[in-house]
Each structure stands twice: as structure tokens, then as C-alpha cells.
DOKEBA-289594 format. One record per residue (C-alpha): y, x, z. Coordinates in Angstrom, 3 decimals, padded with zeros to 6 digits, always signed. Layout:
! residues N
+----------+----------+----------+
:    north :     east :       up :
+----------+----------+----------+
:        Y :        X :        Z :
...
+----------+----------+----------+
END
This chain:
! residues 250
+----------+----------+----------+
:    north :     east :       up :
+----------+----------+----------+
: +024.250 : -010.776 : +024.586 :
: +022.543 : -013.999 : +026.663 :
: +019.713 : -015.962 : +024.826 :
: +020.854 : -019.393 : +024.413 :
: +018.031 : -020.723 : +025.499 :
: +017.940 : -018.542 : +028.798 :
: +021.469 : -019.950 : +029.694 :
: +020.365 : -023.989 : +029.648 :
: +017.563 : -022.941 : +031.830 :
: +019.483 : -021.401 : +034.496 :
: +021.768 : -024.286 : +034.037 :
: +019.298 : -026.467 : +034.405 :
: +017.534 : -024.830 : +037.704 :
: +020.921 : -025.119 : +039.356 :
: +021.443 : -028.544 : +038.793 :
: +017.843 : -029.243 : +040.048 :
: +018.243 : -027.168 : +043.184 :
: +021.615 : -029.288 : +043.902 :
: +019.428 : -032.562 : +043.811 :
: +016.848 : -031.311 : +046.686 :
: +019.964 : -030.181 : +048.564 :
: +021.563 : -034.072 : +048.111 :
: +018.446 : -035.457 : +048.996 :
: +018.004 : -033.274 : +052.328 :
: +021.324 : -034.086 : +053.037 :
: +021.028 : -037.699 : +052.286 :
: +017.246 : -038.008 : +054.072 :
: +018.750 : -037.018 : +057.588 :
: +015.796 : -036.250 : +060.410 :
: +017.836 : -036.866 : +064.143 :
: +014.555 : -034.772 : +065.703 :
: +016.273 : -031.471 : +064.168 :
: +019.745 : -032.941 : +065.854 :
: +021.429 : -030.435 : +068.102 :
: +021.972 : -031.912 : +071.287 :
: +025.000 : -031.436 : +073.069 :
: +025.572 : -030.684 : +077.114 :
: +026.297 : -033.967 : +078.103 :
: +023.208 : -035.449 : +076.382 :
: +021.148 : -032.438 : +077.678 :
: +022.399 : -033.196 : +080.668 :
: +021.488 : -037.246 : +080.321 :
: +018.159 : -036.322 : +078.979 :
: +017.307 : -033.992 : +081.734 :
: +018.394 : -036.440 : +084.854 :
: +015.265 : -038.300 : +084.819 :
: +013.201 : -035.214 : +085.135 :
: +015.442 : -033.791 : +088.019 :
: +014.803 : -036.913 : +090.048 :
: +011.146 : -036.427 : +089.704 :
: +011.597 : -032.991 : +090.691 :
: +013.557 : -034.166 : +093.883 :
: +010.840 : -036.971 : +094.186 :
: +007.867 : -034.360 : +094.127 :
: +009.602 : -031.818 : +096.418 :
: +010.516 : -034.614 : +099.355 :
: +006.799 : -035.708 : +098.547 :
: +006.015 : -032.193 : +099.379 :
: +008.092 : -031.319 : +102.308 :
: +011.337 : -030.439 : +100.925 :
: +013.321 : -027.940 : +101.633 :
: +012.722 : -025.962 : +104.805 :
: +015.849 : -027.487 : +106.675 :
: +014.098 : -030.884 : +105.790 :
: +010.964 : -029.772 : +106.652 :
: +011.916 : -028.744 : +110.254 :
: +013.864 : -031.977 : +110.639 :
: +010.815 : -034.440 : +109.545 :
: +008.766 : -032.157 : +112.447 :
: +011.355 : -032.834 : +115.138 :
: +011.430 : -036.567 : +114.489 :
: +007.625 : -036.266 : +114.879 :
: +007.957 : -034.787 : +117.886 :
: +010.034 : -037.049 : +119.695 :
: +008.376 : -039.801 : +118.440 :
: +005.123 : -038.742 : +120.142 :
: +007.082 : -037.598 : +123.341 :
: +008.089 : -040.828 : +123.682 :
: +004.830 : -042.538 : +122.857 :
: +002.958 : -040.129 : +125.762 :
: +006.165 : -040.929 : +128.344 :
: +005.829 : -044.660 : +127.362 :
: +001.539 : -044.101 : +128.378 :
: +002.029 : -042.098 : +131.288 :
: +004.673 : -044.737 : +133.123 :
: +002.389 : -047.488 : +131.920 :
: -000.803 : -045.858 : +134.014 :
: +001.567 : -045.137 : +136.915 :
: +002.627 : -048.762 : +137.120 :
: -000.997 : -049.702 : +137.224 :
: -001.708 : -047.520 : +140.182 :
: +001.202 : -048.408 : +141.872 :
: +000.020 : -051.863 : +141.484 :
: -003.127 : -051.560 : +143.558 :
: -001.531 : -049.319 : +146.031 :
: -001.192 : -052.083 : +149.725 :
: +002.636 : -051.349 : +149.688 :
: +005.329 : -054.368 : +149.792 :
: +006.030 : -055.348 : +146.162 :
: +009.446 : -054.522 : +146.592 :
: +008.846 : -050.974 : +147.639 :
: +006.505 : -049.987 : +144.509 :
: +009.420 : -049.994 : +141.557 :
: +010.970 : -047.795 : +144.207 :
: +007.645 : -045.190 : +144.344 :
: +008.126 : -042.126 : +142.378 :
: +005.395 : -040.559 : +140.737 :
: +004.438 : -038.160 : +143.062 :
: +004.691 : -039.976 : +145.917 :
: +002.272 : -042.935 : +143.882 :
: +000.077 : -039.733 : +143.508 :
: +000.660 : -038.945 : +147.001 :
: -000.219 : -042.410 : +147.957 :
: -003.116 : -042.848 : +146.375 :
: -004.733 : -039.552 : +147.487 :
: -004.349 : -040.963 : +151.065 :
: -005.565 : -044.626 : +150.010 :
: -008.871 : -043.696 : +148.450 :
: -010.231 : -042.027 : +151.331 :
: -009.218 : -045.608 : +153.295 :
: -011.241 : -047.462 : +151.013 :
: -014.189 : -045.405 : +150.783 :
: -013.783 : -045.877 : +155.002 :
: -014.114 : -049.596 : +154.307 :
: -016.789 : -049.848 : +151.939 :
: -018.715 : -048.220 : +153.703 :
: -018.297 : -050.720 : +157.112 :
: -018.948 : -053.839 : +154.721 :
: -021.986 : -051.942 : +153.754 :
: -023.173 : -051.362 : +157.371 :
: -022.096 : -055.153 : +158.047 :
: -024.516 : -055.952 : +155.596 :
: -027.341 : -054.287 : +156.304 :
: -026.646 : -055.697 : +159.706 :
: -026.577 : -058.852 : +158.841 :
: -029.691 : -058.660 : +156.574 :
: -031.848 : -056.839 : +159.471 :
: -030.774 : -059.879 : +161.682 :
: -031.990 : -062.349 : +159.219 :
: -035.116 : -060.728 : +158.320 :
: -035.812 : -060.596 : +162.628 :
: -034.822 : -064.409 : +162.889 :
: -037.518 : -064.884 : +160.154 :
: -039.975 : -063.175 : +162.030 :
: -039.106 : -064.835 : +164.806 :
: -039.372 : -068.461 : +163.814 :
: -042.621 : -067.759 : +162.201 :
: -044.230 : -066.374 : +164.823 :
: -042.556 : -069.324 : +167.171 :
: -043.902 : -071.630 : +164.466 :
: -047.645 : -070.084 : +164.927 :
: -047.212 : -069.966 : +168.462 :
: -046.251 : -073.435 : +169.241 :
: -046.724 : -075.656 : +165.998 :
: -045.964 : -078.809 : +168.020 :
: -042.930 : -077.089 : +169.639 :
: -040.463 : -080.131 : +169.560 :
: -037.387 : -077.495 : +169.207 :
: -035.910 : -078.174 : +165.647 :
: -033.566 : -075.520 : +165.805 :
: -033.540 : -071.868 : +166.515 :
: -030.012 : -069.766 : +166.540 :
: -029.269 : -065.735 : +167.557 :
: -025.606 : -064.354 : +168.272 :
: -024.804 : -060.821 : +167.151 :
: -021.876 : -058.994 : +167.781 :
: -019.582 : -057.035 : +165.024 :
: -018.269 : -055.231 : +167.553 :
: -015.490 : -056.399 : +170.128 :
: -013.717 : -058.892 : +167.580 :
: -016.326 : -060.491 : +165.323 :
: -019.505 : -062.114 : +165.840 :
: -022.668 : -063.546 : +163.552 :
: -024.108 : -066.699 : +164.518 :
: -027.411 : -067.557 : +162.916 :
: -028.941 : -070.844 : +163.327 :
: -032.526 : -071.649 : +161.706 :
: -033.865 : -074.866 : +161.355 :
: -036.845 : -076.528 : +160.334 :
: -036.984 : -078.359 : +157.381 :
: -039.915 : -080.768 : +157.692 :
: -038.420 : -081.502 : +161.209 :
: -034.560 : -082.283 : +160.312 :
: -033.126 : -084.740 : +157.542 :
: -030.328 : -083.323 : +155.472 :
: -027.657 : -085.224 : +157.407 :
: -029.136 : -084.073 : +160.575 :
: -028.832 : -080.652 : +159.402 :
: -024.710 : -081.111 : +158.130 :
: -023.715 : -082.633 : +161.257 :
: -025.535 : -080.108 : +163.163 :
: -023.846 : -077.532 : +161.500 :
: -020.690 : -079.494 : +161.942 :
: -020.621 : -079.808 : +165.569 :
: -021.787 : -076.192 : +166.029 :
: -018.383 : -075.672 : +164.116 :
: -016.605 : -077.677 : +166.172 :
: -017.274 : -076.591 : +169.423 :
: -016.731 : -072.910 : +168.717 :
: -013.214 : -073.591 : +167.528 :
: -011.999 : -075.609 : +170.041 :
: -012.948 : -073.100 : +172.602 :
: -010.140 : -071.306 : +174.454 :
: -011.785 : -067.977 : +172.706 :
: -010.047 : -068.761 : +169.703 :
: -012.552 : -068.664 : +166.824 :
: -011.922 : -068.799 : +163.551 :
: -014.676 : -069.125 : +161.036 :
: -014.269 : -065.939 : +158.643 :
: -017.158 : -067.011 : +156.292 :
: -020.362 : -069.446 : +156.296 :
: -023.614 : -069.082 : +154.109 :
: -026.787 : -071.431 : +154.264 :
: -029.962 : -070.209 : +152.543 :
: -033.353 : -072.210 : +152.209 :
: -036.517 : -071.040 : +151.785 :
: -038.755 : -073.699 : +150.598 :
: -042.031 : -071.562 : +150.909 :
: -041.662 : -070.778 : +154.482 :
: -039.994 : -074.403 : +155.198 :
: -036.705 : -073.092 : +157.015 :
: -032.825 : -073.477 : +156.974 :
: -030.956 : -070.666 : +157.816 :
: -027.192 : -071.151 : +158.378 :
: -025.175 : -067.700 : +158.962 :
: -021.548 : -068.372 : +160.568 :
: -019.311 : -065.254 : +160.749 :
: -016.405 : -065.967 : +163.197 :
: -013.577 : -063.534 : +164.420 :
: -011.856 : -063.735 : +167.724 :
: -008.102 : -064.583 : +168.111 :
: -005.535 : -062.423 : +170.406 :
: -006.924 : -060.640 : +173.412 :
: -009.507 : -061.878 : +173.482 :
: -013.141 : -060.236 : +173.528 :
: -015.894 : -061.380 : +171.927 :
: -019.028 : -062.362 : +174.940 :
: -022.466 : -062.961 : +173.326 :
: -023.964 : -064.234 : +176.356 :
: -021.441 : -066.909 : +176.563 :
: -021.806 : -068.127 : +173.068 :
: -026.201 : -068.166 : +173.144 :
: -025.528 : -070.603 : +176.509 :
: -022.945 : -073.434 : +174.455 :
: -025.276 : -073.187 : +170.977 :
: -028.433 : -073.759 : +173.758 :
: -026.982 : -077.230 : +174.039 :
: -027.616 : -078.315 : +170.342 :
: -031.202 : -077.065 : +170.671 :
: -033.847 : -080.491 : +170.497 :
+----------+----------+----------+
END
């Protein structure tokens, strides 16, 4: 019924179609493998630790999140607690309480403390201000003074020229003013040294609180400011002191 020729054909296509299969089978491609779980699983681990990596990058999870906020936290509460006892210890450091007594200060008695100390030193800038203007008026008035004793008697043989002003009941300026044509610098020191002297020694009790000498070349003078403070009981008595520095006067 079959052409012969039909049959070796088919026979023929067959044995060619068994060929390509060999050679596919032979010519394996591992890209069309089918992976298993385990090396699914292997494959994907690298990827799920980025994943983790990218999500902690980003915040996490919300439990994390809230923790990582709270460590913040107290790391800047301690940071501001750690500032705040550091400027408390400065100001208890200028505060004129024993040394002992200021790890003892809390901080609102330090606050306390301070509120009443600032007003004291206000108090007390403001005397050493009206000291000084004191003490400048008297040496601008001894100025005048010697000039116009200087133009009044040029051949006055008096080389030396001194004032006592009182700081109240406890501390007194001396002033002495000298010429400086007339005296010789070692005249001048020993002057000043004896003047020294003699107002320590004296049952007043002096004590020299400060000493200043200014010279003015222009208008030829030495002035020599002495501030003293008086000892115990004792009362400071101007009169007194212009009659003992009359005795170094030439």
C-alpha cells in the first residue's frame, strides 16, 4: 500500500531527529539547570544580608528605631548634665567661701550665693572707683599747687612738697612732690625711704598698702603717692602725719 520510497524517508527523518536530540542532550547548558532549595537558598543569602544591611542603614525596624533614639537621648542628657556641673563648678570657684565648703554648695544655694555676691562687688567697684577719682583730684591739686609755689617763689629753697588725705577713718594718701632740678636721684630714694621709715615705726601702726612714683619731665616734678592703712584701733589723724613729713621738708 506504502511507496517504498516514502518509507526510507520517514525512516530517515527519524533517525535525523534522534541525532539533534543526542546532541542537546550531549551539549548540556547549566543556565537552564533547575535549582534546588538549598542552592536557592545559598544563592539568595548574599542578597538577604544586603537587605538587612540597607534596612539597619535605614533605621530598621521600628523596635530598633526607638532604641537607636533612646541611646541618643541619654547620650545628650549626659553631655548637658556633664556642661551644666562644669559651669557650676566655675561659679562656685569665684564665690569668697572656704575651699572646703564649695564641693559641699549645692546648686541652688551656688545660685543663691552668687545672687547675694554680685551686688557686694558692684558695692566695691564702685569705692575703688571713688578712691580713684580721689586720688587723681588730689594729684591734679598738688600739681597746681607746686606750680603756682614754683611761680611764686622760684628761689624757694624747699625741695619737697607733700599733702595727707584721708580714706576715711582707716586709710590715708600721702603725696610727696619733689623737684627734679633741685634733688639727685639718690636724694630722692632715700627721701622716700626715710619717709617710709618713720611712718612704720610709729606707734599708729602703718602699713604701706601700695606706692606709685610718677615723673613729669615737662613740668620738672616727682610725685611719690604712698597709700598706708592703719593697724588695730587705731584712727587715722591727718594733722599728726602733715607735722612728722614737715620734718623732711629742706
Amino acid at each position: 500500500m506504502f511507496s517504498t520510497t516514502h518509507g526510507w524517508a520517514l525512516d530517515d527523518f527519524i533517525t535525523q531527529n534522534l541525532s539533534h536530540d543526542c546532541n542537546e542532550a550531549n551539549s548540556y547548558n547549566p543556565v537552564l539547570d533547575i535549582h534546588t532549595y538549598d542552592q536557592f537558598k545559598c544563592d539568595l543569602a548574599p542578597e538577604l544580608s544586603n537587605s538587612s544591611g540597607e534596612t539597619a542603614k535605614y533605621g530598621g525596624t521600628g523596635d530598633e528605631m526607638m532604641e537607636v533614639k533612646k541611646l541618643n537621648h541619654n547620650a545628650s542628657e549626659r553631655d548637658r548634665r556633664k556642661r551644666v556641673n562644669e559651669l557650676y563648678a566655675f561659679l562656685r570657684s569665684l564665690l569668697p567661701i572656704p575651699s572646703d565648703q564649695k564641693k559641699k554648695l549645692s546648686i541652688p544655694n551656688t545660685v543663691s550665693r552668687a545672687l547675694k555676691y554680685i551686688p557686694e562687688l558692684q558695692e566695691e567697684v564702685e569705692t575703688l572707683r571713688c578712691k580713684k577719682d580721689k586720688l587723681l583730684s588730689y594729684r591734679r591739686k598738688e600739681h597746681s599747687d607746686i606750680r603756682t609755689q614754683s611761680a611764686e617763689d622760684p628761689k624757694s629753697k624747699s625741695s619737697v612738697v607733700s599733702s595727707v588725705s584721708s580714706l576715711g577713718d582707716k586709710e590715708v594718701v600721702i603725696q610727696l612732690i619733689s623737684s627734679v632740678d633741685q634733688m639727685s636721684k639718690n636724694k630722692k630714694i632715700n627721701l622716700l625711704s626715710k619717709v617710709l621709715d618713720c611712718l612704720e615705726q610709729e606707734e599708729d601702726e602703718l602699713v604701706l598698702i601700695n606706692a606709685t612714683t610718677f615723673k613729669s619731665s615737662s613740668e620738672g616734678i616727682l610725685l611719690s603717692t604712698l597709700h598706708l592703712q592703719v593697724q588695730g584701733d587705731h584712727k587715722i589723724e591727718v594733722e599728726k602725719l602733715k607735722e612728722k613729713l614737715n620734718t623732711f621738708h629742706h
